[in-house]
N, C-alpha and C positions, 0 to 999 in steps of 0.2 A: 504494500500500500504506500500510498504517498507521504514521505515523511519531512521531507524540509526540500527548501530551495536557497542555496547557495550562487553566490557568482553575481548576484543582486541587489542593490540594497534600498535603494531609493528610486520613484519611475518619476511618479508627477503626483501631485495632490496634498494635503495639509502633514505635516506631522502631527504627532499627539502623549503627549506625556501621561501613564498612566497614575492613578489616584494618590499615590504613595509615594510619584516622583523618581522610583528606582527603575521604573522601565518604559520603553519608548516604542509605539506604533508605526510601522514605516508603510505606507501602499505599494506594493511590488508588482506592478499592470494590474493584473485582475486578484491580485492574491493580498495579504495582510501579513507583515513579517513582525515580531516582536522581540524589541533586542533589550534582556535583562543585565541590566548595566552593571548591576551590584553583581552578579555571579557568573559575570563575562561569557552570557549565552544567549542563542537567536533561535527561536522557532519560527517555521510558519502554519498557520492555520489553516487546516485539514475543509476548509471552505472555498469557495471562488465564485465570483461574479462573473455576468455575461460577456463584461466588456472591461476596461482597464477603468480603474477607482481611480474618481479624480476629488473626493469632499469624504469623509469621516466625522462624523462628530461622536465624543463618550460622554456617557453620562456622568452626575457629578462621585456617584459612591464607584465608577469604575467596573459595574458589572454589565453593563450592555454597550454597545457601540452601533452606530449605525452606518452601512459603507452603500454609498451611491457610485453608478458605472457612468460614462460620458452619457448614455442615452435619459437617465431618469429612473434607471431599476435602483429601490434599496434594500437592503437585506438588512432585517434587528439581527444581532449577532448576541449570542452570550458568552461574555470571554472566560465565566469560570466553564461554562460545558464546552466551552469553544465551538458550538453549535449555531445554524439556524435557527432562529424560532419564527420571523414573520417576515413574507416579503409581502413589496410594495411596489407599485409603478406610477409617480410621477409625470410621469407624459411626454416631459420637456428636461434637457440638461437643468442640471441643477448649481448653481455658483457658490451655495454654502448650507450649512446644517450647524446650528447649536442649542445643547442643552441650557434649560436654565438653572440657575446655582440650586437653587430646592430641587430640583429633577420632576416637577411636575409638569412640565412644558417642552415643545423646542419648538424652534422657527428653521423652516426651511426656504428660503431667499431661491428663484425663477424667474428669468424674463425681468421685468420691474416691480415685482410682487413680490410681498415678504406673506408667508403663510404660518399661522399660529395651529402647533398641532397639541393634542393631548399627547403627554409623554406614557410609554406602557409601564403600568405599576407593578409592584411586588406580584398580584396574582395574576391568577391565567385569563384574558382577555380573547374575545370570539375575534374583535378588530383593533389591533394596537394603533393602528394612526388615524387616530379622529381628528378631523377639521375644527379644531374651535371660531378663529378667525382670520379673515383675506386684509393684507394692507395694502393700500393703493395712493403713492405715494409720487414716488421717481418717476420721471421721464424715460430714462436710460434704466440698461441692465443692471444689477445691484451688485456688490463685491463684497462686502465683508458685513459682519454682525458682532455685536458686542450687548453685552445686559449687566444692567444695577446687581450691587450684591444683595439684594432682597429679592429678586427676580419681579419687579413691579414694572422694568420698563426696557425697552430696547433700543439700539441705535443700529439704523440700516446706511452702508456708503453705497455710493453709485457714483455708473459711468458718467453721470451728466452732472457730474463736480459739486452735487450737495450729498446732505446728511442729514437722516429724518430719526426724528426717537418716537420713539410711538410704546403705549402703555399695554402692559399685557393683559390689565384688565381695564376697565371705563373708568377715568378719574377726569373730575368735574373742572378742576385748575389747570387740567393738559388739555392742550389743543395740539393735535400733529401739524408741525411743520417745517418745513427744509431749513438748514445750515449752508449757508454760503460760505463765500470768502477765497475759494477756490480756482484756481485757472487749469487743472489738471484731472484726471480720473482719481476719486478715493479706493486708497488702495486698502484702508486700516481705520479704525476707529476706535476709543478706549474711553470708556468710564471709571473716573476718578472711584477709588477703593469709599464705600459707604455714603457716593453722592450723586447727584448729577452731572457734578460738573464734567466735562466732554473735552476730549483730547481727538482730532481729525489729522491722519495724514494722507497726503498725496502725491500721482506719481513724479510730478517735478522736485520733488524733495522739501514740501514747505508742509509745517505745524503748524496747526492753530488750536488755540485755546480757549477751551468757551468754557464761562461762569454763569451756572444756574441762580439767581436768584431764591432759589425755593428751594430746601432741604428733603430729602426722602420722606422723611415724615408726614411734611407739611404737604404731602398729595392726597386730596380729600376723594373721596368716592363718589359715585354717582349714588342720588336718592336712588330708590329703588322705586320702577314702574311697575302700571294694573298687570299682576300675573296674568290675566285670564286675557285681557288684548293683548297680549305677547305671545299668547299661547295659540290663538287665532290666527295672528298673523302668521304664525312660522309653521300651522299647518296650513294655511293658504300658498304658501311658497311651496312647500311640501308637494302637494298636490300641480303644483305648475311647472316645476322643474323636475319632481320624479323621483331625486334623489336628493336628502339633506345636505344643507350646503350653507358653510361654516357665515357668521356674521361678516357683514363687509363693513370696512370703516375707510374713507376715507378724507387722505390728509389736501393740508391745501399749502400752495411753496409760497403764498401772497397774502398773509390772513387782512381782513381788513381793524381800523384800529379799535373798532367796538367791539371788536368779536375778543384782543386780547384783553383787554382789559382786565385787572383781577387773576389776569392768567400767570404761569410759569412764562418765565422770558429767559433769555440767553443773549447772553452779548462778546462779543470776542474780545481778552484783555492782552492776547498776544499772538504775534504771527514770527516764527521762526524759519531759517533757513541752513538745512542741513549741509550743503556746500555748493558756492557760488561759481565752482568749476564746473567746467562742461561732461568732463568723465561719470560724474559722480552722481547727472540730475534725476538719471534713470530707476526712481525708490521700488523696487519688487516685494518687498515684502515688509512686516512689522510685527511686532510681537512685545506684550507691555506686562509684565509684574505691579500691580497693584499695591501689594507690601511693603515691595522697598524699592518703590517709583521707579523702576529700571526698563527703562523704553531702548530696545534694540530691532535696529534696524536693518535690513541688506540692499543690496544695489545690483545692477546687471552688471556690472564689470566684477562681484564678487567681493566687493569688498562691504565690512559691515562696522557700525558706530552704536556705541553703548551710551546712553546719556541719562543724565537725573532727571525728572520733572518735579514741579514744572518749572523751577529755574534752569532749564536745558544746559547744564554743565556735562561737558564730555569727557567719558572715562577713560574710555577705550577708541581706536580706529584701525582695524589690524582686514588684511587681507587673505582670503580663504582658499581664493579658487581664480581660476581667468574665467570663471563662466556667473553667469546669474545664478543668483540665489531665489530660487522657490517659493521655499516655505521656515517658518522662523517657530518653534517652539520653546515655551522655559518653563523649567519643571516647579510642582507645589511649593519649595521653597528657596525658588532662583538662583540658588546656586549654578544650575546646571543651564546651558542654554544648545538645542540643534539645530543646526543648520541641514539643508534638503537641496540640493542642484541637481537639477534634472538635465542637465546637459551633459555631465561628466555620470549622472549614475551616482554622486556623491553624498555621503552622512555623516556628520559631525554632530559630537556631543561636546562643549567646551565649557570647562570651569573657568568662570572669567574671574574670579577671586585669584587663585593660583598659576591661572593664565597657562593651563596644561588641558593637552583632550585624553577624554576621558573615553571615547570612542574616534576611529578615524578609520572607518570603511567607503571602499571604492569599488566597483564591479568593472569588468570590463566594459568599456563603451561604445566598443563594437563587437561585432559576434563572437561569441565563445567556438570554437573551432575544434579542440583537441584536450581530451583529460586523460589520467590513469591514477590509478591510486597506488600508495605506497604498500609495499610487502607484508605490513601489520595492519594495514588498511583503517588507519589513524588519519592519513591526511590524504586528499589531493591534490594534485597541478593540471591548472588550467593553462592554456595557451591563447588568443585572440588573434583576431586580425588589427586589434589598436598594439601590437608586437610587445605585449606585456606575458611576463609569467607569474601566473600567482597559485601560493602554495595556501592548500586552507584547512584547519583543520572538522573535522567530521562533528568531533563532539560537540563541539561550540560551536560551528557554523560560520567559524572567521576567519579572513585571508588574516596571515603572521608574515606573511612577506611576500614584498613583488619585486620581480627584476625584469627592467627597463632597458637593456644592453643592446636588444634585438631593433634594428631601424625599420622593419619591415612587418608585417604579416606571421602572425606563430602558427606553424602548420603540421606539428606533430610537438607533442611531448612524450616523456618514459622516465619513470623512476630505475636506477639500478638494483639487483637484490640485495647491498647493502640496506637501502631506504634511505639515503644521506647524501647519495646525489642523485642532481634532476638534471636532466636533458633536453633540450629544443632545435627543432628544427625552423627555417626562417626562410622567407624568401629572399633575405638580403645574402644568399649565400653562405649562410654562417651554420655551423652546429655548435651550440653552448654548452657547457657543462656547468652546474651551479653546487657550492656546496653548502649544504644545510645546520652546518656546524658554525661556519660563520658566515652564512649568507653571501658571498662572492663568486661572479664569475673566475671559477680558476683553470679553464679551458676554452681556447676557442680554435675549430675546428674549421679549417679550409681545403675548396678545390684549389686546384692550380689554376685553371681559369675558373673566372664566376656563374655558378651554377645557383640556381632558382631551388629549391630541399622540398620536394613535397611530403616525403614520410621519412620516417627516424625507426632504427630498433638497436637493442643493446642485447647482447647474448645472456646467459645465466650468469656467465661469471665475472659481466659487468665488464670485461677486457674491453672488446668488443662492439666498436662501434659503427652503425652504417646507414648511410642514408642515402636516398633514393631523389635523381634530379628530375624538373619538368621538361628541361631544355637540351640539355645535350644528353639524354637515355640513358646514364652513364651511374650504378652504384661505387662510390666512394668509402671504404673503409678506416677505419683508423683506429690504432691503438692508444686507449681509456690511458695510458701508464705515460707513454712517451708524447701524445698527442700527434705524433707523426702519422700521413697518410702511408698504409699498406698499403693498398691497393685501386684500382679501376676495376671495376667489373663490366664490362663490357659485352653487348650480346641484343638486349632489347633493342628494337625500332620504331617504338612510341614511349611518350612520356612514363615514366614508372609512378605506379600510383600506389602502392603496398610495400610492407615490407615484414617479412616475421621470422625471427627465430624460433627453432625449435628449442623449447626447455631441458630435453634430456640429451640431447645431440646438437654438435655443433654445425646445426644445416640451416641456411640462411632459404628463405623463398623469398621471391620476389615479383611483384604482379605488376602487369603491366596494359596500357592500351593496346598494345598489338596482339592481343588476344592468348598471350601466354603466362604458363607462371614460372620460372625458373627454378630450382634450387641448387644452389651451390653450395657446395665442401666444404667448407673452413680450412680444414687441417690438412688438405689435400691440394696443395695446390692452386686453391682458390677455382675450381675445373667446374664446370657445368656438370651436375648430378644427374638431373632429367630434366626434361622442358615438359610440361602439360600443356597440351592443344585444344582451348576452347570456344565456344562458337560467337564470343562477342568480349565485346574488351573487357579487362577483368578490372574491377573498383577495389575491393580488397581481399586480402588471406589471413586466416589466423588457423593458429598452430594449437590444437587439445591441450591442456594442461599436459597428459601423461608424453605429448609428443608421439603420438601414433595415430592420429588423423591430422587432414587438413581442412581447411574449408573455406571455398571459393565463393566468392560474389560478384557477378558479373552485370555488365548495362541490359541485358535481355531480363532479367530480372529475378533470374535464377539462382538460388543457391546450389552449390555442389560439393559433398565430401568425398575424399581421396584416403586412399592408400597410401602414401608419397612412396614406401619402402619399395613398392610392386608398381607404380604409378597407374593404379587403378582407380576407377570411379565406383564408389561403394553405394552413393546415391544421391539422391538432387531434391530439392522444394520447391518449388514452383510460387514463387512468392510474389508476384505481382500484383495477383488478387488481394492481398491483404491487406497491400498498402495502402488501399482507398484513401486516394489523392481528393483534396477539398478542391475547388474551382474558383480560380482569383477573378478580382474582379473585372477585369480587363478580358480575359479570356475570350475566344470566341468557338473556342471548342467546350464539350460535359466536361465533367469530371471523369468519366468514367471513360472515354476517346484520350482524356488526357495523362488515365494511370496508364497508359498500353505502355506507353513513352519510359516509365520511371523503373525505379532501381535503385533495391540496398546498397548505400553508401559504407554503412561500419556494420562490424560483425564482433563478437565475443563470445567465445567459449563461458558457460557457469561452472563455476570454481571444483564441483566433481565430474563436469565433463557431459553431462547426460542432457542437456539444455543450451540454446546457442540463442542469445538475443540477435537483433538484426532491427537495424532502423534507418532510415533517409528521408525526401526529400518532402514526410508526409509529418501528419500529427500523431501518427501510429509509431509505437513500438511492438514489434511481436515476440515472441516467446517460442521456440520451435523445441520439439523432443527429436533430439537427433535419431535415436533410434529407430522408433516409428514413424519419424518423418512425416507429423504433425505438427497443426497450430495447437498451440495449450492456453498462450492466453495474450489478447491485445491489448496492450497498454495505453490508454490515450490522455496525451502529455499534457495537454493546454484544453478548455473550452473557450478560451480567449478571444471574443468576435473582433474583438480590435486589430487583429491580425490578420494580414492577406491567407486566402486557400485554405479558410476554416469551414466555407458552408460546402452542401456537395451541389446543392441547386442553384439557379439561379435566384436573386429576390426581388421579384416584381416590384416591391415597393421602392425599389432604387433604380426602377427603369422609366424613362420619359419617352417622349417620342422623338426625341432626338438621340437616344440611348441613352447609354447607363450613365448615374449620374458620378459615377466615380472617373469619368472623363473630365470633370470640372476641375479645374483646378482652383480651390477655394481657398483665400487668405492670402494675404503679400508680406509674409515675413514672420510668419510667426507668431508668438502669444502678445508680441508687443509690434507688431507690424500694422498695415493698414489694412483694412480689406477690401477697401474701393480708392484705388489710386487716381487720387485726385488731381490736376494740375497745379505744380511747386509744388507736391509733398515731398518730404523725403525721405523720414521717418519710415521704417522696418528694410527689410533687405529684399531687394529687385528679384534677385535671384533665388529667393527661398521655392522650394518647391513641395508640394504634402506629398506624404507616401506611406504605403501601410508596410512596416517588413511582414514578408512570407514563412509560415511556421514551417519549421522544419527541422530534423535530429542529426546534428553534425557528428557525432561521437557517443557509443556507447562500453560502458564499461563494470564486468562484476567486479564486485569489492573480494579481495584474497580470502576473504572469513567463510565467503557462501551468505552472509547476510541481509545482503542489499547491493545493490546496482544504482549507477547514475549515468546522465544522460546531458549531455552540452546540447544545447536547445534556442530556439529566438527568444526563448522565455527567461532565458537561466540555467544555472546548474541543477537539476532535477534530481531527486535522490528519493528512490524507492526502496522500502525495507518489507521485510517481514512483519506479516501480523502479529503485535506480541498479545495482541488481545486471549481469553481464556478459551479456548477450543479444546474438547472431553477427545485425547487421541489416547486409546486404551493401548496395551504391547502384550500379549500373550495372555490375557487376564484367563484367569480363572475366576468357580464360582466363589474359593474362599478368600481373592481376594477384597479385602472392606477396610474401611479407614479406622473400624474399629479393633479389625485384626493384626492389622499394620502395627497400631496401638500398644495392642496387647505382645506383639513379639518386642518389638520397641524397648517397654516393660522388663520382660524376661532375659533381656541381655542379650537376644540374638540379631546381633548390629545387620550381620550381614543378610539373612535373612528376610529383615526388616526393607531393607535398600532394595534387595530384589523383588519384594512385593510391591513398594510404593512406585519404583518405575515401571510398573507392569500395570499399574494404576495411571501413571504419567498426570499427576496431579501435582504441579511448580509446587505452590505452600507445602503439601503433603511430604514431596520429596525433600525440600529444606527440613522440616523439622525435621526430619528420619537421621537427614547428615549432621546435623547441629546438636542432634541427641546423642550420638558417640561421641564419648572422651576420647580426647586428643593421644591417649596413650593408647591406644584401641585400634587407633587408625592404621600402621603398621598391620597387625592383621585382618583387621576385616579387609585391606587392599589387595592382601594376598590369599588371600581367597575368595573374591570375589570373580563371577564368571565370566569368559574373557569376552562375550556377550555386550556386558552391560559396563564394560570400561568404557567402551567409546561414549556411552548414553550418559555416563557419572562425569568424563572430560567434558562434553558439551554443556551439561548442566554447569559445573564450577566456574565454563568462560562464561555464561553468562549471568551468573550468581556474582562473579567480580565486579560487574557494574555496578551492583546496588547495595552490597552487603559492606558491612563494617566490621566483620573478622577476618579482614584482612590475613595475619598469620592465621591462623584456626583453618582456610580455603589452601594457603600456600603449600602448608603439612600435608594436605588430598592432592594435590596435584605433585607434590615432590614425591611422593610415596607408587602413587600412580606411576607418572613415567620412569621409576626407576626399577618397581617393580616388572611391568610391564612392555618396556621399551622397547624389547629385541622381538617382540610377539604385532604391537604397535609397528614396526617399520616394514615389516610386510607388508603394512594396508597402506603404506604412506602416503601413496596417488588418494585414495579413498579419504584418509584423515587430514589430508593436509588441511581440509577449511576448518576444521576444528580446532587445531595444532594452532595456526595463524588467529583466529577467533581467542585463545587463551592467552597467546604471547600479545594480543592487539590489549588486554584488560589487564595484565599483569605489567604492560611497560606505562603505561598509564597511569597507573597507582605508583610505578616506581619515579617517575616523573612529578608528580605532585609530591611526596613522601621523600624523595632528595632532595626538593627545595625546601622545604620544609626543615628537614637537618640543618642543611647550610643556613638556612634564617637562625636556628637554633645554634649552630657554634659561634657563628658569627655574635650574636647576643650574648654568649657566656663571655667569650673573648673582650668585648666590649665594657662589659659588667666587673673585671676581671682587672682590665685597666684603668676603669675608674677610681676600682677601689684601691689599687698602687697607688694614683695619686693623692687620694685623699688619706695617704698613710695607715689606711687599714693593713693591717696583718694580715696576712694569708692562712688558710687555713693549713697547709702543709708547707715546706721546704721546698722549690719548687728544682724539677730534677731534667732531665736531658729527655726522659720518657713521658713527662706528666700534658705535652701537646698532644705527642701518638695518642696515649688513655682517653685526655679528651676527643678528641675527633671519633673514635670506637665509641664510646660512651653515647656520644651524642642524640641516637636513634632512642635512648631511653628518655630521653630528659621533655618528650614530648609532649 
């Protein structure tokens, strides 16, 4: 199942700091990523909208959220079940959503309409978004909302340069009406903490200051009118309209001077000007702390100002990015403030006290192209066409490092079986070597003349390295040790597009457009082993785990496994039909005329060999049983409509009669462009053009464990796991066995006994307690006599019992006992167990990993403590001796 998305971080739409301030909301297209600051971890939510999230608003206690898509759909979410509970449709884009501070309201802002809706309560509701009332107000589209800390009133900006506050209920001293003062579109709005008074910015970069006259208090209510002609009239409407339809009020931008009279008035006592330079006029975004007056701002050139109000004293002016800045969030108690750029894909989290980030994630910001994962399958590398490498790790969901070396396109990556160095392939001609210990390119591999590297591979023993050109046909090898090229391989007469080592033999294959796959000898000469001749050009090869198959994917759309040893065809898939291709919009063929054409791009063996994923130029991943030479199951990566080649039909509702309407080219420059180029504009960019990217599966890859697989995508880095949810999968059961009887031998001291009932039961809890009830002095035997059966089934339980358990040593005693009892009986099945092997050594380096820093924090502190008290002429508790450093550092692991 779907379990996180990597490679991502920020697309378009608000950010949003959860209730508590330790965790942050990010919109990832159509998806919801949440990054827990405080325990340095990202999920994403097992949810998706139609279309890519551009508005979020959360309620004030933090258990619901509402996420709206560009068309108008919104989804209630509940972030403790992390569930749907109600959707919605809008009708129209939406430009904003917020709760009010009591959580019994929000206003959703449309077109030039702010809309009061009922907020859904603690219980279960047949209809959660009821219309209370319509506000009609602005001329222009609306942009931002803001509300009193009593939730009694609102303030709506708009594109047509005023600012209207309007009362959430009827009060008799408010009259709605516009804020001027402006020459620019409001981009922001803020009410001063416990008043009215009104803080408005805009996008030319000016503040104004408006002072209420009239205190929260001092807003008196409407008398209360005849129930019963109230009750007449709105079933008169009832019955004329068909459907209940919220109260309308509307405001007026001219009141005349009888009508204020007695009223709330607003008068501006100040206009500011954030920088009188030309770079800086462009204001994108806003975001305002109430508690401690900290109004921060961003700008399209990226750069952003921190200032006090309402004396506008400036604290800060620091520069983030070259691209615009989004969206501005700061968390419950201001410390923390995020930045959102949707151009770069960029997220920051910055403490402007300490002036350190406290988060600093980037995604690629052009296609993700090429992944593999590391040996322990803890991290992956990613490769781009923005020629970036980034390394991320699994559990936390965060790139630790990118390297930038690469001038071109990244078009393969590979980790070696150390897991410590990364590899990259480039179209700048280069192959890199990166090392993971200290981060630095410490190899860089050339042709003699410059050659375009479409694929990369590295043998088992990491020596070995080779890559495959677009341009001159030509395999390049070179030795990992010396860096020097061995060899030219020579032979192919189209571009090489694959490349695979076999893992138990040093035999190189090699795929190519010219319809063949080579394999070459390593240790031979470097001599052509056998050519494979097949009926269309080959896309890629991958090589069995055990290295006694192969398997071909070729442009007719065929898969086909080999013999390589006898260079025989053992059998074929016929995978074209699977891939059911979506139909772009432009198209003038089906979809279905249009899958005849496609063909698996990437291929991967599953980590015991008996399953081969396969994915390209579709929204489909498949799942193939090599054996039987079936589909098992289609994965579908995205329902993302925002993306080209998602639907299979055509949709008449975006056809005209001059055709489809995605021939239009709508907008001149972007979110700050013009859309009707007027004569002397010149405002947004001439040359901007819309375009939707087309979904499709650049790379796929299983993780070494057998646990999960990922997927480099137009979406992101995809990552599927296993169900860990409760599923009753019985093993040999018998009728006596019972959790009572389990119980009862448990009881009587018959350890081993006990363990082989409970996994014959395969009940997780069941089988924990069983291990957790043998004394550690016990283990020793029950290990050796346990059946050789239910070793494998006891290994896999302990790798995944390391994730979440806290007997740490108590686990380590089972598995040391384990592989040392059983070791020589174990390496027999080795092909068989390795996803286990690698699954136990991926949760054991892990823990070793947090648990050695943890020491070193800890010597590091005695040492510290140790010198202190030297100086302050404390006596030492002992004589101090040539040995008493070694004892400490040994020691150390106890003192924790």
């Amino acid at each position: 199942q779907f379990s996180g998305l990597l490679g991502t971080v920020y697309r378009r739409g608000n950010l949003s700091f959860t209730r508590d301030g330790n965790s942050l909301l990010s919109p990832v297209g159509n998806r919801i990523s949440l990054f827990d600051l405080k325990n340095n971890k990202c999920e994403t939510l097992p949810l998706a909208t139609r279309l890519n999230i551009v508005c979020v608003g959360l309620s004030p206690d933090g258990s619901l959220a509402i996420l709206i898509d560009e068309e108008g759909a919104a989804l209630l979410v509940s972030l403790i079940g992390k569930c749907v509970i109600h959707q919605f449709y809008f009708h129209k884009p939406v430009h904003g959503v917020s709760f009010s501070p009591d959580g019994k309201k929000f206003v959703v802002t449309k077109d030039n309409l702010a809309y009061l809706y009922h907020a859904p309560g603690k219980k279960r509701e047949f209809n959660a978004f009821v219309l209370d009332k319509t506000y009609y107000g602005p001329y222009d589209e609306t942009t931002c909302i803001d509300w009193t800390d009593d939730s009694k009133c609102f303030a709506v900006g708009s594109k047509d340069m005023s600012t209207w506050v309007f009362g959430a209920e009827r009060w008799e001293n408010l009259i709605y009406y516009s804020l001027g003062g402006h020459k620019d579109v409001i981009v922001a709005c803020f009410f001063e903490e416990n008043s009215l008074d009104l803080y408005t910015i805009s996008q030319d970069a000016a503040l104004c200051v408006w002072q209420c006259d009239t205190e929260l208090d001092g807003l008196k209510p409407m008398p209360p009118k005849d129930a019963a002609k109230e009750k007449k009239a709105a079933e008169d409407d009832e019955e004329l309209l068909e459907e209940p339809k919220g109260e309308e009020i509307h405001g007026k931008a001219d009141p005349s001077e009888q009508e204020t009279r007695n009223k709330v008035k607003y008068s501006r006592v100040a206009k500011y000007f954030f920088n009188k330079e030309g770079d800086f006029n462009n204001l994108t975004a806003a975001a305002y702390h109430k508690k401690t007056h900290l109004l921060v701002t961003g700008f399209a050139s990226g750069v952003f100002h921190l200032h006090e109000l309402p004396d506008f004293n400036l604290i800060h002016s620091l520069s983030i990015s070259d691209q615009r800045i989004a969206s501005i969030s700061i968390n419950c108690t201001g410390d923390w403030i995020a930045f959102g750029c949707s151009g770069l894909g960029q997220l920051l989290v910055w403490e402007w006290q300490s002036e350190s980030y406290v988060l600093k994630q980037q995604g690629h910001f052009n296609s993700m192209v090429s992944l593999a994962y590391s040996p322990d399958g803890q991290y992956i590398v990613t490769g781009g066409e923005d020629g970036k490498v980034k390394v991320w790790n699994t559990s936390s969901s965060f790139c630790f490092v990118t390297f930038t070396e690469h001038n071109s396109g990244v078009t393969a990556v590979t980790f070696t079986s150390t897991g410590y160095v990364v590899l990259s392939a480039s179209l700048d001609g280069t192959v890199r070597a990166f090392d993971l210990h200290r981060y630095r390119n410490f190899r860089t591999f050339t042709s003699p003349r410059p050659s375009q590297f479409s694929c990369l591979a590295v043998d088992s023993s990491g020596e070995i390295v080779a890559a495959g050109s677009q341009d001159s046909f030509e395999i390049f090898i070179w030795s990992m040790q010396s860096g020097r090229l061995l060899d030219v391989l020579a032979g192919h007469e189209g571009p090489i597009s694959s490349l695979s080592f076999n893992p138990m033999k040093c035999v190189l294959a090699s795929a190519s457009w010219d319809k063949t796959v080579k394999l070459w000898d390593m240790l031979d000469s470097w001599r052509t082993k056998e050519t494979l001749i097949m009926n269309s050009d080959v896309l890629v090869v991958a090589f069995r785990p055990d290295g006694k198959e192969l398997a071909v994917a070729a442009l007719n759309g065929q898969i086909t496994f080999w013999d390589h040893e006898n260079a025989v065809q053992t059998g074929s898939i016929e995978g074209r039909h699977d891939l059911q291709m979506g139909r772009k919009e432009l198209d003038k063929i089906t979809a279905k005329q249009a899958a005849k054409g496609k063909s698996f791009t990437t291929l991967c063996y599953s980590a015991d060999g008996q399953s081969i994923l396969a994915g390209g130029l579709s929204k489909f991943v498949c799942l193939y049983n090599v054996k039987e030479q079936i589909l098992m199951k289609k994965f579908e990566i995205s329902c993302n409509y925002s993306l080209d080649a998602m639907e299979e039909y055509l949709d008449r509702r975006k056809m005209t009669e001059f055709g489809s309407m995605a021939l239009i080219d709508e907008g001149g420059g972007g979110d700050e462009g013009v859309a009707i180029p007027l004569p002397g504009v010149k405002r947004g960019d001439m040359s901007y053009r819309h375009f939707k990217p087309e979904i499709r599966v650049t790379c796929v890859r299983f993780c070494p464990t057998g646990r999960s697989w990922a997927a480099t995508t137009t979406e992101g880095l995809l990552l599927y796991s296993l169900d860990s949810g409760l599923i009753f999968d019985p093993f040999e059961l018998d009728i006596d066995v019972t959790p009572s009887n389990i119980h009862k031998t448990l009881s009587q001291k018959e350890y081993t006994m006990a363990i082989v009932m409970a996994f014959k039961l395969n009940e997780k809890k069941l089988i924990q307690e069983v291990i957790e009830g043998v004394p550690s002095s016990e283990v020793d035997v029950v290990c050796s006599s346990l059946p050789d059966l239910y070793v494998e089934k006891l290994l896999e339980f302990l790798a995944s019992a390391f994730e979440t358990s806290c007997h740490l040593e108590f686990y380590l005693i089972w598995a040391h006992k384990l592989l040392m009892l059983h070791g020589q009986k174990l390496k027999t099945r080795s092909v068989k167990l390795l996803p286990v092997i690698q699954f136990l050594q991926k949760s054991i380096q892990r823990h070793f990993e947090d648990v050695s820093k943890l020491c070193e924090w800890n010597i590091y502190n005695i040492k510290y403590a140790l010198a202190i008290s030297q100086q302050r002429g404390m006596k030492r508790p002992a004589e101090e001796t040539p040995g008493d450093e070694e004892e400490l550092d040994s020691d150390s692991d106890y003192l924790m």
